[in-house]
C-alpha positions as CSV (number, residue, x, y, z in Angstrom):
1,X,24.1,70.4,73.4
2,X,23.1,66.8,72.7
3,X,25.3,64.8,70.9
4,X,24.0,62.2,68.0
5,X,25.4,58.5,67.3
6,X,24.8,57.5,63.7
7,X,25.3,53.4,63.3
8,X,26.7,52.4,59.9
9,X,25.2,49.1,59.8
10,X,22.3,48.9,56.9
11,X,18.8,48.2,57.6
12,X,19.0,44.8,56.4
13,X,21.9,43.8,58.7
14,X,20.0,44.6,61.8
15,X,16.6,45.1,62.6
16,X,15.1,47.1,66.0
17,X,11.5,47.5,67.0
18,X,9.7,49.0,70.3
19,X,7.3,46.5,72.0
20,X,6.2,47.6,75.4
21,X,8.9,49.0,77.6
22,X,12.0,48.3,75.6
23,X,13.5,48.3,72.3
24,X,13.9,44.6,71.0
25,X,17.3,44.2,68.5
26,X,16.4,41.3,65.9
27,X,19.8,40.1,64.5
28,X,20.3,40.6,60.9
29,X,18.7,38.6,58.6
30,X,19.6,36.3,55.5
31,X,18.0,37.7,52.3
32,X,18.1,36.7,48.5
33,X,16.8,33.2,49.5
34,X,16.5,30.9,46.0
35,X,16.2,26.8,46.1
36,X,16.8,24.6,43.0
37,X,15.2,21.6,43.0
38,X,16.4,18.4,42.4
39,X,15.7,14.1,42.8
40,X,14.2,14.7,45.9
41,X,15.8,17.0,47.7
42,X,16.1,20.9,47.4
43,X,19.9,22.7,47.2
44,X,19.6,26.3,49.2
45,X,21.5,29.6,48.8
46,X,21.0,32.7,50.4
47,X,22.8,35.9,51.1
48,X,23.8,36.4,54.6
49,X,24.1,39.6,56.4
50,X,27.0,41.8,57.5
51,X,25.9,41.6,61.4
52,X,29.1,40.0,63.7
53,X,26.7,38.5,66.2
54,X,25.6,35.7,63.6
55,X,26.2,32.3,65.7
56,X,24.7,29.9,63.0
57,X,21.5,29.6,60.6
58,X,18.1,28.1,61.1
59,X,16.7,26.5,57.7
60,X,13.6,25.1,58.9
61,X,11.0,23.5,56.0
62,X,7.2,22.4,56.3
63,X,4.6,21.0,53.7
64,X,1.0,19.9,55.4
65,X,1.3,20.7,58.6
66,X,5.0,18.3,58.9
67,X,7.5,20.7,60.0
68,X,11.5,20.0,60.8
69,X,14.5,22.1,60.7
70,X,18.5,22.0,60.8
71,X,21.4,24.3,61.7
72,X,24.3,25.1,59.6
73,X,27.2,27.7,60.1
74,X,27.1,31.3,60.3
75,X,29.7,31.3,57.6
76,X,27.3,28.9,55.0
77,X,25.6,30.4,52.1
78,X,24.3,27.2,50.5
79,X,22.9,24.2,51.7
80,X,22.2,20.9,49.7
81,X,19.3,18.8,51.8
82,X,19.1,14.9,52.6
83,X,16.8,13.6,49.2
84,X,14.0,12.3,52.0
85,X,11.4,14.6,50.1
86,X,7.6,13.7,48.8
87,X,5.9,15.4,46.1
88,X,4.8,18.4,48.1
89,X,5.0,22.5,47.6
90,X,7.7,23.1,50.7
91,X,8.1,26.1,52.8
92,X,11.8,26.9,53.5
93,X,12.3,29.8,55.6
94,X,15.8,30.9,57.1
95,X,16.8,32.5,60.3
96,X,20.4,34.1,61.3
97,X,20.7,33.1,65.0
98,X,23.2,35.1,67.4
99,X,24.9,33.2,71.2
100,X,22.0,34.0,72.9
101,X,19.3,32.3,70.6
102,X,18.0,35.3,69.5
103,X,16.8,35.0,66.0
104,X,16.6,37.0,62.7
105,X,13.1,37.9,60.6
106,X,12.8,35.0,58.6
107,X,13.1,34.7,54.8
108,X,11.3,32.4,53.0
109,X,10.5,30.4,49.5
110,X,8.6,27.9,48.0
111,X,9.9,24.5,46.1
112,X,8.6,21.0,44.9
113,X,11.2,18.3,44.4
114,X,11.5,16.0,41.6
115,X,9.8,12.8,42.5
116,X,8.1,10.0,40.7
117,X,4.9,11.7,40.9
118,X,5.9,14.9,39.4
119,X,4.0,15.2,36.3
120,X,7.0,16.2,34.4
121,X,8.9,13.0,35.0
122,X,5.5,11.3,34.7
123,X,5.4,12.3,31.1
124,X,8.3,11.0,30.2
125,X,6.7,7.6,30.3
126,X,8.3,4.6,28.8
127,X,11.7,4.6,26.5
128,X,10.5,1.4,24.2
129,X,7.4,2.4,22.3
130,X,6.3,-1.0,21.4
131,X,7.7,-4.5,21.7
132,X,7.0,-8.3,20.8
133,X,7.3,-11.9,21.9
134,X,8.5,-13.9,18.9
135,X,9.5,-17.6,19.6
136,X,12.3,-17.0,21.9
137,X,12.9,-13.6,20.5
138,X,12.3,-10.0,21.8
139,X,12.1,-7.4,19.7
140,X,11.8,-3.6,21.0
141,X,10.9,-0.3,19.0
142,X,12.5,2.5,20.9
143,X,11.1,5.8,21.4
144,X,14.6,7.3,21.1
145,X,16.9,8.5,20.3
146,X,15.9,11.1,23.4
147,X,19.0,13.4,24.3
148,X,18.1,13.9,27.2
149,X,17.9,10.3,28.0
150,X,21.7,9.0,29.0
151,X,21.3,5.6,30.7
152,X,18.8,3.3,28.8
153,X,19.6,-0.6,30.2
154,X,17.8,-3.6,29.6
155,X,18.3,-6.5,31.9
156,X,17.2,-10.1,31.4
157,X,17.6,-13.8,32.3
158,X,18.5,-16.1,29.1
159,X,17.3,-20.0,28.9
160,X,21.1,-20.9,30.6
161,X,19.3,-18.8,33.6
162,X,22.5,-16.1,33.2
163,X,21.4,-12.5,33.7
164,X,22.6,-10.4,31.4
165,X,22.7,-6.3,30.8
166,X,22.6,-4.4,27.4
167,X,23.2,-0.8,27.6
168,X,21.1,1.1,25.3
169,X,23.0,3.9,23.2
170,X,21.6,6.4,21.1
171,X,24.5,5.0,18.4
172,X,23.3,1.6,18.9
173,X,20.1,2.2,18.5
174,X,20.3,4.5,15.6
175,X,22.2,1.9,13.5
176,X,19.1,-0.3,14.5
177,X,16.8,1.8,13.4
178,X,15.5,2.1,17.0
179,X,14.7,-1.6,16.2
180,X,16.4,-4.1,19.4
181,X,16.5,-7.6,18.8
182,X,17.4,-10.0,22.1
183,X,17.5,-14.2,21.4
184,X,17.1,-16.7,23.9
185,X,15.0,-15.0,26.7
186,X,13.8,-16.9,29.2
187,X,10.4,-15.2,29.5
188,X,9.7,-16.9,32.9
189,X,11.9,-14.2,34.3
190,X,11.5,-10.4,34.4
191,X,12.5,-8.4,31.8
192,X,13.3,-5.2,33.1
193,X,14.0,-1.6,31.5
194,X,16.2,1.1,33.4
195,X,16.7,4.4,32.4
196,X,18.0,7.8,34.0
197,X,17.5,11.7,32.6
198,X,19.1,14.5,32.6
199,X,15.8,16.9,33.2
200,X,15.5,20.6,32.6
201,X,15.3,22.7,35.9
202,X,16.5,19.5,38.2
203,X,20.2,19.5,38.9
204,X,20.6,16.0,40.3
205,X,20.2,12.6,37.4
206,X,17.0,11.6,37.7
207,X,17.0,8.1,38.1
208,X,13.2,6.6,36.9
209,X,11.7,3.6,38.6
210,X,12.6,0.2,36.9
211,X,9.6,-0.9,34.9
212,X,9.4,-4.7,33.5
213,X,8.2,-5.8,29.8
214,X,4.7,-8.0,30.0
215,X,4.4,-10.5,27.5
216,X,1.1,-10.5,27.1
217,X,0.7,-6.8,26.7
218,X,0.3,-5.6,23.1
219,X,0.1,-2.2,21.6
220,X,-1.1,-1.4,18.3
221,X,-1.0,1.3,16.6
222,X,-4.1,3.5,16.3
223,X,-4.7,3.0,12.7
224,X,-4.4,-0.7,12.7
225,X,-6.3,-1.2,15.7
226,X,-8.9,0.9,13.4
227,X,-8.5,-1.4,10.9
228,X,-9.0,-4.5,12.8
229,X,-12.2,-3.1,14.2
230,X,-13.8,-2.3,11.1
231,X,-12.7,-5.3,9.5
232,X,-14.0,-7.7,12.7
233,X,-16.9,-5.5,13.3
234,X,-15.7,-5.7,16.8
235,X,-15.6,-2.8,19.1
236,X,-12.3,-3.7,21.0
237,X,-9.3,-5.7,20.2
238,X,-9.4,-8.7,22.6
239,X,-6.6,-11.4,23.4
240,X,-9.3,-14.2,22.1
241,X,-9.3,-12.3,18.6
242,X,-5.9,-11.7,18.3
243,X,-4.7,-15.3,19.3
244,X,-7.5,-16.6,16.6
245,X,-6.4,-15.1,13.4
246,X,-4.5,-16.9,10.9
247,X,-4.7,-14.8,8.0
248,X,-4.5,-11.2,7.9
249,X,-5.8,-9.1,4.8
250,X,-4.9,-5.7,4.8
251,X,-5.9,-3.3,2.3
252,X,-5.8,0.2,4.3
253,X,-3.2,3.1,4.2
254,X,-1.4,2.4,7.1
255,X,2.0,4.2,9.2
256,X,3.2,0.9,9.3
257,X,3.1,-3.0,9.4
258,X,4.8,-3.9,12.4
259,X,1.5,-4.9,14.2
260,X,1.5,-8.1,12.4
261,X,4.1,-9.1,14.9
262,X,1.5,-9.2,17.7
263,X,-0.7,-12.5,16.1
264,X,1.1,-15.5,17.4
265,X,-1.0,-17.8,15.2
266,X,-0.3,-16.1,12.2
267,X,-0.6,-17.8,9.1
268,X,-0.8,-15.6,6.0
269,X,-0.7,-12.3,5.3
270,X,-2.3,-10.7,2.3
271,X,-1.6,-7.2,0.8
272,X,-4.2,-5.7,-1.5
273,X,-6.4,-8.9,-1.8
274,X,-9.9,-6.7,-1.4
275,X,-8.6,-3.9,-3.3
276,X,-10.8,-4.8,-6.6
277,X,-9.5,-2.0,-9.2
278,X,-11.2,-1.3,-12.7
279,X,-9.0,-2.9,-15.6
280,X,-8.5,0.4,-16.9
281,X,-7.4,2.0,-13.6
282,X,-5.0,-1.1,-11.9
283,X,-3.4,0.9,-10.0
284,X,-5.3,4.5,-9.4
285,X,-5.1,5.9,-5.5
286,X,-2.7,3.4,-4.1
287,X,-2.7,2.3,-0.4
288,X,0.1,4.0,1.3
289,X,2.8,3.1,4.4
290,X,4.3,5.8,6.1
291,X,7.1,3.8,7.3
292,X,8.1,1.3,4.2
293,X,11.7,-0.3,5.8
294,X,9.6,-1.0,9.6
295,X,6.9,-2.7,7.6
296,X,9.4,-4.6,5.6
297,X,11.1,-5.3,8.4
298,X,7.7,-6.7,10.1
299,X,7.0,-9.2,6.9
300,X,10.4,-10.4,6.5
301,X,11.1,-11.3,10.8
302,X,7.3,-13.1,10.4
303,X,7.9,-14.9,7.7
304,X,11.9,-16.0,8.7
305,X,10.6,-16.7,12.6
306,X,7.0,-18.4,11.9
307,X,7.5,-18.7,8.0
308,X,4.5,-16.5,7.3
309,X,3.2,-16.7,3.9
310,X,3.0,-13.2,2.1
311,X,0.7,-12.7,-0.9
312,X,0.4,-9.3,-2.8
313,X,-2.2,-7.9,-5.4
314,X,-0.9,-5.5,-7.9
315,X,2.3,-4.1,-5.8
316,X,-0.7,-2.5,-3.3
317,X,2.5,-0.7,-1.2
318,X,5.3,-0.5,-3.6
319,X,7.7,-2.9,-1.3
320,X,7.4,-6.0,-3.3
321,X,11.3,-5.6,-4.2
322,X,11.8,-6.0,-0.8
323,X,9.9,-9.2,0.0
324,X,11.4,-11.7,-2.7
325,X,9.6,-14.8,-1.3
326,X,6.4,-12.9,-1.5
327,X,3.9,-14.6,-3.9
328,X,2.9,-11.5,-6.5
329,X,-0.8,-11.5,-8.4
330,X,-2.4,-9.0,-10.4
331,X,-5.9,-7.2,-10.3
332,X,-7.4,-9.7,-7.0
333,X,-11.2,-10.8,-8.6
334,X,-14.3,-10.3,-7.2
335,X,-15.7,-13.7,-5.4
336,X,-17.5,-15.8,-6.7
337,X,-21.1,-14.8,-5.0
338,X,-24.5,-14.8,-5.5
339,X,-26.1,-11.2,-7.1
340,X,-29.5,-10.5,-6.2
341,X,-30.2,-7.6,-8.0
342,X,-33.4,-7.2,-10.0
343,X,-35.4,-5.3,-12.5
344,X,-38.2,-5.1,-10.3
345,X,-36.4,-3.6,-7.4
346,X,-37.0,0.3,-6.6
347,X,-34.7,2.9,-5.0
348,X,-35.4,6.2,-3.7
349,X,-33.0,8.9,-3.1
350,X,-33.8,11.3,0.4
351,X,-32.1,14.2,-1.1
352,X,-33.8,14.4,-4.7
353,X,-34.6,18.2,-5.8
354,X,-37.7,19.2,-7.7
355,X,-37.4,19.3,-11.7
356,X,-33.9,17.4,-11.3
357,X,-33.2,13.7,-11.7
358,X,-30.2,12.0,-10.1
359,X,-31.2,9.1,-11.5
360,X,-31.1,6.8,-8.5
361,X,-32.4,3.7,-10.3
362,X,-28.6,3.6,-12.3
363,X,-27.7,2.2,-8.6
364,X,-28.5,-0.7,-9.2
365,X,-28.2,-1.6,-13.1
366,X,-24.8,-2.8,-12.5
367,X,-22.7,-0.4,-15.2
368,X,-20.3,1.5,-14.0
369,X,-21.1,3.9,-17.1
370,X,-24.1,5.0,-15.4
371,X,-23.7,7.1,-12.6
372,X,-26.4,8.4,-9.4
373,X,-25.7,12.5,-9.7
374,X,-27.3,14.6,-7.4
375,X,-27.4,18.3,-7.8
376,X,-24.6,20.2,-6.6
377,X,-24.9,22.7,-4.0
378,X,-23.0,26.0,-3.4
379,X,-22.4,25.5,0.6
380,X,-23.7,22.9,3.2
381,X,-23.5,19.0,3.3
382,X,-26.6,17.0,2.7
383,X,-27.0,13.6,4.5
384,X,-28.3,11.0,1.4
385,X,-30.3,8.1,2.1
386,X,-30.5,5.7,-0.7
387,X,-33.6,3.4,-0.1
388,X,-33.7,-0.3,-1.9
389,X,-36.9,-1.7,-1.5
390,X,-35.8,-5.4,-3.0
391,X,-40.0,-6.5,-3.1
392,X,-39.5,-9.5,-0.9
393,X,-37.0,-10.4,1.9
394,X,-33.7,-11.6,1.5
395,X,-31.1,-13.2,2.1
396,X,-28.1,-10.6,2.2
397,X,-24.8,-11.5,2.9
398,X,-23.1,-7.8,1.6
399,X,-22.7,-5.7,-1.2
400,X,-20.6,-4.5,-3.5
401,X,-20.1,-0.6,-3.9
402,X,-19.0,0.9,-7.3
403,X,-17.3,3.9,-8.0
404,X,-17.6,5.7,-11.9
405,X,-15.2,4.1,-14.6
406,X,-14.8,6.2,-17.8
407,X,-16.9,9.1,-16.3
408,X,-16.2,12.5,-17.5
409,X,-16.4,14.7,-15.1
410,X,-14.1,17.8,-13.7
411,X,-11.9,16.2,-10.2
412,X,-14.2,13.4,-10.0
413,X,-11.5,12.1,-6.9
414,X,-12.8,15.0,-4.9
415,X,-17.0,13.7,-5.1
416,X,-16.1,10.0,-4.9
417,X,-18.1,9.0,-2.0
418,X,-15.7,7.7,1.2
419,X,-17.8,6.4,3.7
420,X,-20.9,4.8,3.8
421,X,-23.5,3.6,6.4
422,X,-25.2,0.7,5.8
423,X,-28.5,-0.3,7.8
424,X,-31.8,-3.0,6.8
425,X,-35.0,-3.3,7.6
426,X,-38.1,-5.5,7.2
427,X,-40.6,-2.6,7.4
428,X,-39.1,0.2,5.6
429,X,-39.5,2.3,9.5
430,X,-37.5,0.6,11.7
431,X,-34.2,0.3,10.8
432,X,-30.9,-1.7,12.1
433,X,-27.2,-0.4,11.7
434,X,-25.3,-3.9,10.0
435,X,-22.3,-3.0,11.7
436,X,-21.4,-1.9,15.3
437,X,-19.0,0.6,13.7
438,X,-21.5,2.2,11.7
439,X,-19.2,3.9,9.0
440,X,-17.7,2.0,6.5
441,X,-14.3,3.2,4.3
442,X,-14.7,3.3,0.6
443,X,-11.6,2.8,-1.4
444,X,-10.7,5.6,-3.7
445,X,-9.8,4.6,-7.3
446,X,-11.5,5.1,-10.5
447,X,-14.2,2.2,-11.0
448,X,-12.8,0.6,-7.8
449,X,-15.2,-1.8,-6.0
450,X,-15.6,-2.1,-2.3
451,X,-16.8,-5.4,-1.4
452,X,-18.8,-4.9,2.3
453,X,-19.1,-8.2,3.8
454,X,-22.1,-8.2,6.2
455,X,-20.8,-9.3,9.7
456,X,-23.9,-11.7,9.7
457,X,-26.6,-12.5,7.3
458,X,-30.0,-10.4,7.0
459,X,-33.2,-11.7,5.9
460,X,-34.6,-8.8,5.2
461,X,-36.8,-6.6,2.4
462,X,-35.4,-3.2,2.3
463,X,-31.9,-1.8,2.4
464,X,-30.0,1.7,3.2
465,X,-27.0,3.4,2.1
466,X,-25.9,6.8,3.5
467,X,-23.5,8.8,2.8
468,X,-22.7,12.4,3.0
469,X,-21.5,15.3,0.4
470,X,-18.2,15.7,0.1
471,X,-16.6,19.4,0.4
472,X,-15.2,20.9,-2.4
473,X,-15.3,24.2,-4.6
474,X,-19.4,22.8,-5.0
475,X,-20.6,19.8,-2.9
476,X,-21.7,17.0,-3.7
477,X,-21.3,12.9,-4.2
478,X,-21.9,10.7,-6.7
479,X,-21.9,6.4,-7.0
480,X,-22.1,3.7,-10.0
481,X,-23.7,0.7,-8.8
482,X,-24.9,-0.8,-5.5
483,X,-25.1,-4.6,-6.2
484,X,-26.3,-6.7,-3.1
485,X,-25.4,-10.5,-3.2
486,X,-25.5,-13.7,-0.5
């Protein structure tokens, strides 16, 4: 009667196939293979079998065809590689290897390191949002604090050519503000920021390249660089513009004022001085600041560093407090310009309905009692051309555009026109935008006037204004007065 032998070990320990004329015994293999990654390089642990002829394991790795390999004791179960890795998805497979060099069925996984190129750690970016070049001061606005961030350094030369470190602290910078002032830089010499991470799913420090501060690089903020553009007519911010102005007058809702920082000629700054508000309304839909201490903070390092004059027009932000050598004026007045407006002028309106009058013609009477009302509409959002044929060509220099004063109507706010295009012509066909930007903002108040300085005079005959319906519970728009001056 035949007798059976039953082995105990486990299919994964050993492994035995028939190829041919014999019976080939693989040793047994590693399983459970996992590989964190880190800065780098790749830490490895597996789970090894239960087979006694285990000499030593194979880890062996390949990414684009670049293959290379190492051997570790049989007794191992982790393995933390050399950090000589790219930014490549690795093959790692592992091999249990007995005396004789016979190996196990390999088991194998797939990693990418942690590298500079990793688009994790690439969007990171930088830790200082912003800085600026004042005199022989730097001043930094950090993007922090960032907990993850642990080693934020700043190294620089001073004018005594000493090289000096600050080490950047989340309490430091918090009593700042996130605002870092450094005197006496010699800006010759690099200025250079270091910074190291602790990064979610890497288990090493990940230590970022060293990047250095340019001082001719300057950032703005997307709503002031909006500003400048419209207020230019320019349709990018360049160094010859910005080293140019001397006198800033801002008017907008803004996050903030730090930008003025960036002007190295800088003069005079003026607050409000082109917000013209009805006497009855002085100070109806003020301009806003998100961040009131950082612009406070802008005016006051300006004006102590470069002794920038600050003027301000009916307390535009609500920070005059703040700025005690500020020079404070009421309601600004409208210049002193030339108005061309005339009886004998015509206006048409593109949108008027049959049996209704809007009454364009009160455009241009110059009372802010009379008011252009076109019909409202249940849904959609007409486009209104406003025709001025002024009988003859002109010279135009800009206009002033009038909101109601004194107008009854129910949320007037809410059909206050807010942007306008404006556009001439010698024909009455063909017809030229007057600035690159096209749109133009309209402040918001009641009775406000916008004054729209043209970038250039226009001799021309006719002139355009569109604007659009605004959306509300019915849609519509409505203006006072168009009144055209050189």
């Amino acid at each position: 009667m035949p007798v059976f032998f039953i082995s105990c070990e486990k299919m994964e320990d050993t492994y035995e196939e028939y190829k041919g004329d014999g019976k080939i015994r693989y040793v047994g293999k590693c399983t459970g293979l996992s590989i964190e990654p880190g800065w780098k390089r790749f830490r490895l642990s597996w789970v090894n079998s239960l087979d006694p002829t285990t000499d030593k394991i194979k880890i062996t790795w390949q990414a684009d065809g670049i293959k290379d390999s190492v051997y570790v004791s049989a007794n191992l179960t982790t393995y933390l590689t050399d950090a000589v890795f790219e930014n490549k998805n690795y093959e790692f497979s592992i091999y249990a290897i007995d005396q004789n060099g016979n190996h196990s069925l390999k088991t194998n996984n797939y990693a990418r390191p942690f590298t500079n190129e990793h688009e994790f750690i690439r969007s990171f970016g930088h830790v200082e949002k912003k800085h600026f070049f004042l005199e022989d001061k730097l001043i930094i606005f950090w993007n922090v604090p960032i907990s993850e961030m642990f080693d934020r350094k700043i190294t620089y030369t001073n004018k005594s050519g000493e090289e000096s470190t600050i080490e950047l602290t989340d309490e430091l910078l918090i009593e700042n503000n996130g605002i870092y002032e450094i005197d006496d830089i010699d800006l010759n010499k690099d200025i250079t920021i270091n910074r190291s991470a602790e990064v979610e799913g890497c288990f090493d420090q990940v230590i970022f390249e060293p990047y250095t501060l340019d001082s001719n690089t300057k950032i703005f903020n997307s709503d002031f660089t909006a500003f400048l553009k419209a207020y230019y007519d320019v349709e990018s911010i360049s160094d010859n513009l910005i080293n140019n102005i001397e006198t800033l007058n801002i008017n907008e809702s803004l996050i903030s004022l730090e930008d003025i920082m960036h002007f190295p000629n800088l003069k005079k700054v003026i607050l409000g001085g082109l917000r013209f508000r009805h006497p009855m309304y002085p100070n109806d839909v003020p301009s806003l600041l998100n961040d009131g201490p950082t612009s406070i903070y802008a005016l006051n390092t300006v004006n102590t560093l470069k002794g920038v004059e600050v003027d301000i027009y009916n307390d535009i932000y609500q920070i005059s407090a703040s700025i005690p050598y500020a020079q404070l004026f009421g309601n600004p007045s409208l210049p002193d310009v030339n108005i061309l407006n005339d009886i004998s002028w015509s206006i048409e309106s593109s949108t008027e309905e049959e049996g209704y009058d809007s009454h364009p013609e009160y455009l241009l009477d110059n009372d802010q009692e009379t008011v252009w009302l076109p019909l409202a509409i249940e849904s959609g959002q007409r486009t209104h051309e406003l025709e001025i044929d002024m009988k003859s060509a002109q010279d135009v220099n800009g206009v002033f555009i009038k909101h109601p004063a004194g107008f009854e109507f129910l949320f007037p706010y809410d059909y206050f026109a807010k942007l306008v295009t404006l556009q001439v012509s010698n024909d009455g066909e063909n017809w030229t935008d007057v600035y690159k930007s096209r749109n133009r903002n309209l402040y918001q108040g009641r009775g406000e006037t916008t004054m729209l300085k043209f970038p250039e005079t226009h001799n021309v005959r006719y002139l355009k204004l569109i604007v659009k319906d605004q959306v509300s519970s019915r849609n519509n728009t409505f203006l006072a007065d168009i009144v055209v001056f050189n």
